[in-house]
N, C-alpha and C positions, 0 to 999 in steps of 0.2 A: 441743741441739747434741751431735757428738759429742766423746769425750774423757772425759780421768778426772772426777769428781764435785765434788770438791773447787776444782777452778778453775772450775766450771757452776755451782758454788753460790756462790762469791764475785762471780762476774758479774749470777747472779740479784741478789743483796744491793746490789751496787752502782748496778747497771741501775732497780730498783725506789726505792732511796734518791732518784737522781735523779729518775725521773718524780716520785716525792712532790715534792722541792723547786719542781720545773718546777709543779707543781699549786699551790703557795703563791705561786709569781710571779706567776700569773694570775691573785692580789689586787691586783698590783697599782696605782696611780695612773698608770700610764704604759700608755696603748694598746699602741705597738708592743712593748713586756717584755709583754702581756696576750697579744696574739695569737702573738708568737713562744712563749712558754712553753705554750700547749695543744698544738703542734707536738710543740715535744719531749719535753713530757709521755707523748704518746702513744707518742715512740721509746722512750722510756726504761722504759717500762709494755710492751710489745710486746719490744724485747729482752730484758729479764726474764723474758719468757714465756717465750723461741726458747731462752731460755740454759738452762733444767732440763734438769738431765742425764738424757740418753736413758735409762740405768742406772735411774732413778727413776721417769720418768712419758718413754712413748712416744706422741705425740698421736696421735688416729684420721685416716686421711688426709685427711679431709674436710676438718682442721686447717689445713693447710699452706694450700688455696686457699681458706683463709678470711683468714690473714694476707697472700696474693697480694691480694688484694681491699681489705683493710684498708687496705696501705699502698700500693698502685696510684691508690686515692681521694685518699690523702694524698701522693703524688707528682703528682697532676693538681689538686690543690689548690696544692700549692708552684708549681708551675709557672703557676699562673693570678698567684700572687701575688709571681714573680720581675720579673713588668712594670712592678712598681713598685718594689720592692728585691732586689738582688743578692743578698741574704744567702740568701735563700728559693732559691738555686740548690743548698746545702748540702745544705738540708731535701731540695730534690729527690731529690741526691743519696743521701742515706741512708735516703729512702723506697726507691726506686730499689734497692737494696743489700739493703734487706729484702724485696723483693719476688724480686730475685734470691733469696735465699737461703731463701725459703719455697718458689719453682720446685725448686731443686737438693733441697731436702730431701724432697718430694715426690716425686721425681724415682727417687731413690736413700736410702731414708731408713736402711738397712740398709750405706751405704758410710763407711769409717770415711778418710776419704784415703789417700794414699800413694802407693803404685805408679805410678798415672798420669800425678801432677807435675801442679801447679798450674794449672787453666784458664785462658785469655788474661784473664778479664773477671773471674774471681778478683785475679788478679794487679795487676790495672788500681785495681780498688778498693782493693785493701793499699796500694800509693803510695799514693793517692789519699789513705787514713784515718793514714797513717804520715806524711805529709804535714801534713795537719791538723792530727795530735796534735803535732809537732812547731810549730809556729805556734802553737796553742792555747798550749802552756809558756809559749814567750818572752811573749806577749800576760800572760800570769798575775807581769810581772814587776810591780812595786808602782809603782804610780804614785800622787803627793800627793793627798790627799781634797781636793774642795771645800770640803768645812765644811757643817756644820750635820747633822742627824740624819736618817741613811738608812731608812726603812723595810726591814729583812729580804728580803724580798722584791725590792726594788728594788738590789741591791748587785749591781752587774756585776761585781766579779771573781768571786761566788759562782755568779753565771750563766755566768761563762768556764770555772769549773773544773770545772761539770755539762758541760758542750759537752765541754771535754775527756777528762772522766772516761767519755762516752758513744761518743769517737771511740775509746777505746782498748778498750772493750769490744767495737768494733764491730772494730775488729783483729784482738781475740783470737778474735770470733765468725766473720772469715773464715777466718783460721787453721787453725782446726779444721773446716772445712767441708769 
């Protein structure tokens, strides 16, 4: 992505932190935490990628429509698997968002924004993730445990605050787009 290095490298750190988590929830005893987590694993693994700073490592173009590709497959996945849970509409979503934005980089990998002012579909996904991240918080408010011993893995507010930690990375990744 483009922009200073310093905020590309804290998104890389964050973005990769979460796919790791998302990779240990896929231990665990709960199907649906099983297959949702290899999802976002893959976001959180893949925006870590998109987020190194151009300054550092400029990918070869072939790059770009290989992440159009990656997350294209993983948007017609989501989408197969919205017919049974709404939540997989997200996933769509932010497949969808990365495939935009492997197009646009592609596209213009040498444009740093500005001048032109915000594209509609740019703009559309910022609500959209600005949105989320804001939902995401209030949901992160604490609510009484059940009782008894959670498996790691299994602790839904540590999966709400990857969800959200991944929406605002995707923020700052249109941001700078």
């Amino acid at each position: 992505m483009h922009g200073p290095a310093s905020p590309g490298w804290l998104l890389v750190a964050l973005c990769a932190a979460t796919g790791a988590y998302c990779l240990l929830r896929m231990r665990s005893d709960v199907e649906e935490q099983r297959r949702a987590a290899g999802g976002e694993a893959l976001m959180g693994f893949g925006m870590a990628a998109m987020a190194v700073p151009a300054a550092v490592f400029t990918p070869p173009p072939w790059a770009w429509t290989g992440y159009a590709a990656v997350f294209g497959a993983a948007a017609l996945r989501a989408l197969w698997a919205a017919r049974t849970s709404a939540h997989h509409l997200h996933h769509l979503v932010g497949a969808s968002a990365m495939v935009y934005m492997a197009v646009v980089m592609a596209a213009a990998p040498a444009h740093h924004g500005g001048g032109s002012g915000i594209p509609v579909l740019t703009g559309v996904l910022l609500l959209y993730f600005a949105g989320y991240v804001l939902l995401s918080g209030v949901r992160l408010v604490p609510v009484t445990a059940g009782g008894g011993a959670v498996c790691w893995g299994d602790r839904p507010e540590v999966a709400r605050a990857c969800r959200l930690s991944m929406g605002i990375a995707m923020v700052a990744m249109l941001a700078t787009l």
